[in-house]
N, C-alpha and C positions, 0 to 999 in steps of 0.2 A: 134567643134574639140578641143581636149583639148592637148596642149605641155607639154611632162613632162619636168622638169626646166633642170635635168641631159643633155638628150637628147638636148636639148636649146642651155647648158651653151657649151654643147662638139663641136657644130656646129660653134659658135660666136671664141672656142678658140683652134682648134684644137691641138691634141698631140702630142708632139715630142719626138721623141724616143731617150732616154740616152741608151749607152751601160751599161753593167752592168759587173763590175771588177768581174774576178774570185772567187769562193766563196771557201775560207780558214777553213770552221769551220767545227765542228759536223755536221752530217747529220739531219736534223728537225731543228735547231735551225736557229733564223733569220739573214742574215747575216746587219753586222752595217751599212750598206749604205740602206738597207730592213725597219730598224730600224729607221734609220735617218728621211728619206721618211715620214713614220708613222708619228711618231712625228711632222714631218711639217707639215701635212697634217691635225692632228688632234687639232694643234697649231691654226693653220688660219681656219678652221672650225669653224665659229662662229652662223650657224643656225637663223632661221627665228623669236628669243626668243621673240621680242617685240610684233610679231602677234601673238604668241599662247598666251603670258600674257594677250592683249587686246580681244582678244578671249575669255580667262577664268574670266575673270573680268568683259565683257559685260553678258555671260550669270549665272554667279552669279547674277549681276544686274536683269537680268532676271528674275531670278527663285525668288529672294526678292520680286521684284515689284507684281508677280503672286501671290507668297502666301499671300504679304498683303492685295490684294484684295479679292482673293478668297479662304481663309483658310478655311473657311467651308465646301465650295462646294468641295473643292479637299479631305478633310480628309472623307467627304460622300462618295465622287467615292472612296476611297481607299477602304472604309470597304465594299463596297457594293461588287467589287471586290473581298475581301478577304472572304467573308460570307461564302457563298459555301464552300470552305475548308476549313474553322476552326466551321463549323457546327452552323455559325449564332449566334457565342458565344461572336463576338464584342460589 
């Protein structure tokens, strides 16, 4: 069974409801406490960056350690793959 983290985080902190002061401006435009919000929100939003780094830096690792071994064998499945549609002209 898999928790989405949203769902998770919303149960551990539940929401509390601000009123919201009358809105003084143009119609569409945000009003500044809408604004404010935003900006805090995307302030303290700091994301999961060190797991996707270690993420993208383990399978680079990866893909290095693969082709030092087998750069032959993988460049043969590519062309052998590719034959067929370039009429065998690899």
């Amino acid at each position: 069974m898999t928790v989405h983290r949203t769902r998770l985080h919303h149960r551990t902190r539940p929401h509390r409801h601000v009123p919201h002061p009358p809105r003084e401006h143009a119609k569409g435009a945000p009003s500044s406490s809408v604004a404010r919000r935003l900006r805090a929100r995307l302030a303290a939003d700091q994301g999961d960056v060190p797991g996707w780094v270690l993420i993208t830096l383990m399978t680079a690792g990866i893909v290095v350690a693969l082709w030092a071994v087998a750069s032959d064998q993988i460049v043969q499945i590519f062309e052998n793959a590719m034959a067929p549609f370039l009429g065998g002209s690899l």
